[in-house]
N, C-alpha and C positions, 0 to 999 in steps of 0.2 A: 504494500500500500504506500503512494507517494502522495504525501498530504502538501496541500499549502497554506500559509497563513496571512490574513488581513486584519487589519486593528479594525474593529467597530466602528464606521464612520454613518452617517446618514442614511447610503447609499444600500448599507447593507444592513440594513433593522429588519427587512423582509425574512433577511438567512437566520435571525437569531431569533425572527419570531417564531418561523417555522420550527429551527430546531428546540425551539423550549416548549414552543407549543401555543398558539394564539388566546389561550385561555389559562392552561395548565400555569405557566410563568418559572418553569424549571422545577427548581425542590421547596414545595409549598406555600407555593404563587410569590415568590423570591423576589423576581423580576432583577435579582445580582445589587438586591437596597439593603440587605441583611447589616454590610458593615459599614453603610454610607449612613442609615437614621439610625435616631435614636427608638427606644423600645417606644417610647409614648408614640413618634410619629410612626412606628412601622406596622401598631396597631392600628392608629387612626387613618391610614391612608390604605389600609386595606389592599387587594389581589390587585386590583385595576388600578388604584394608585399608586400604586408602586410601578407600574408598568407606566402609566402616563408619565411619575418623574424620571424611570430609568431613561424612558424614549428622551424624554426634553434636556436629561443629561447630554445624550448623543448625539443630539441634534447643534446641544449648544460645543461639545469639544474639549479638549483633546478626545477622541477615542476610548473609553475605559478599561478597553481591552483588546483580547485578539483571539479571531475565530479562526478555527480549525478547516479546512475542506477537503473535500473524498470527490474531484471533479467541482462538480459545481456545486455539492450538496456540501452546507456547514453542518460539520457531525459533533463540532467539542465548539467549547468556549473557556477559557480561563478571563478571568479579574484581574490589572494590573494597573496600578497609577501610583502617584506620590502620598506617603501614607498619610495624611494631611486630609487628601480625599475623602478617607475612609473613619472619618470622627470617634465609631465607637471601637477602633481599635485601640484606645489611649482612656480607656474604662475596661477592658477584657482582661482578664484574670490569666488568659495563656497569652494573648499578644499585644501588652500595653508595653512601650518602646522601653528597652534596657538601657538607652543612652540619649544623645540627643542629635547625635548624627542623624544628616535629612538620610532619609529611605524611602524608596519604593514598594508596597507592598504587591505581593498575589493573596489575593484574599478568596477564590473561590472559582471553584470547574462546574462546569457542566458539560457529560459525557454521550452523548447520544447511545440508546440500550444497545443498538448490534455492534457499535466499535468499543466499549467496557470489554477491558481485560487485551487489549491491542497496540500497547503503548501511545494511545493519541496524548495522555494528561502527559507521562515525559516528553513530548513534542511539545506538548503545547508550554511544559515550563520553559524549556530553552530557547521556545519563538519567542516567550513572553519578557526572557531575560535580555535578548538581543534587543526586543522593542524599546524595552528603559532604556538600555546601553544604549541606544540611536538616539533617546529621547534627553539625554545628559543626567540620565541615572549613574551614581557611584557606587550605589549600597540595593541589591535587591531583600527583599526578606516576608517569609512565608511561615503560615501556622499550625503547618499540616498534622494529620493523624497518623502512626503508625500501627498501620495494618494489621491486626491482630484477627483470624479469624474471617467473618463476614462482615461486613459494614454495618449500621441499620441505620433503613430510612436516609438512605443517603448521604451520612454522614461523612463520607467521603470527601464532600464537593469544595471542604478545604485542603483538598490534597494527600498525597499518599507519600508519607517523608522520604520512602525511598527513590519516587520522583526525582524526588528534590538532591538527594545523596546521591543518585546517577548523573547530576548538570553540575555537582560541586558545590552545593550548598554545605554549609557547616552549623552544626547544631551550636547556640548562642544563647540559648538559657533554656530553661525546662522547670516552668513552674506546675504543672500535671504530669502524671505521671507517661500518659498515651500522646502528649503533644507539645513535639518541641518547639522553639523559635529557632525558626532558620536563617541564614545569612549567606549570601555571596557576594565579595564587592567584584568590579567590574573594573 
């Protein structure tokens, strides 16, 4: 399989509607707002609000990430921006920042069911690390799980640390037992 990848731009909100689903919104009507709001707005804007701010995030730019494709069909998506972006990672208990150095985070995949278990998320972390790296990222860093067993409920969709340990990531603190903080500078 020869995948390519494109950062989320306008152009392609159709590929990332399809692959989450025009209703669905990936894992739990997500819409990829999990680490951008806060608890109070991510109850109150609800499946479809979340999807109207993620569109209007895309609409307004940089890109917030970068989609996977299998030809013309987007089959993954991973999260990446400045983690600044992503407000409620600097209240999380597994990824509030160890320093003060600017970072980039990956904050979350989405796998399409037939390519799970295919290496699209290690693809997608290394597309996603080169995109910072273009973007004048210094520091990437991600909160992922390690894999223990079967996932539930997609609890995956912050990554699978060995991902991250295959592109050179380095484990940078570990306040839970199942999830480290990861690091790569660039």
């Amino acid at each position: 399989m020869k995948l390519a990848f494109h950062p989320l731009a306008p152009d392609r909100w159709a590929d990332l509607e399809a692959l989450f689903g025009p209703t669905r919104g990936a894992v739990s009507g997500c819409w990829c707002m999990w680490f951008r709001l806060t608890r109070g707005e991510w109850t109150g804007h609800g499946r479809d609000g979340r999807k109207r701010a993620f569109k209007r995030l895309v609409e307004k730019g940089p890109p917030p990430g970068i989609l996977a494709y299998d030809g013309r069909r987007a089959v993954g998506w991973c999260a990446i921006a400045p983690r600044e972006a992503t407000p409620r990672i600097a209240t999380s208990r597994v990824a509030k920042p160890i320093d003060d150095k600017p970072a980039w985070a990956i904050t979350c995949f989405y796998i399409d069911k037939e390519y799970r278990g295919r290496g699209v998320m290690a693809a997608l972390v290394k597309a996603a690390t080169a995109h910072a790296k273009q973007a004048g990222a210094r520091l990437v860093e991600a909160y992922p799980m390690e894999k223990v067993g079967s996932t539930a409920w997609g609890g995956a969709f912050v990554g699978v640390a060995s991902c991250f340990t295959g592109a050179g990531f380095k484990e940078a603190a570990r306040r839970t037992p199942n999830r480290p903080l990861m690091r790569k500078s660039l």
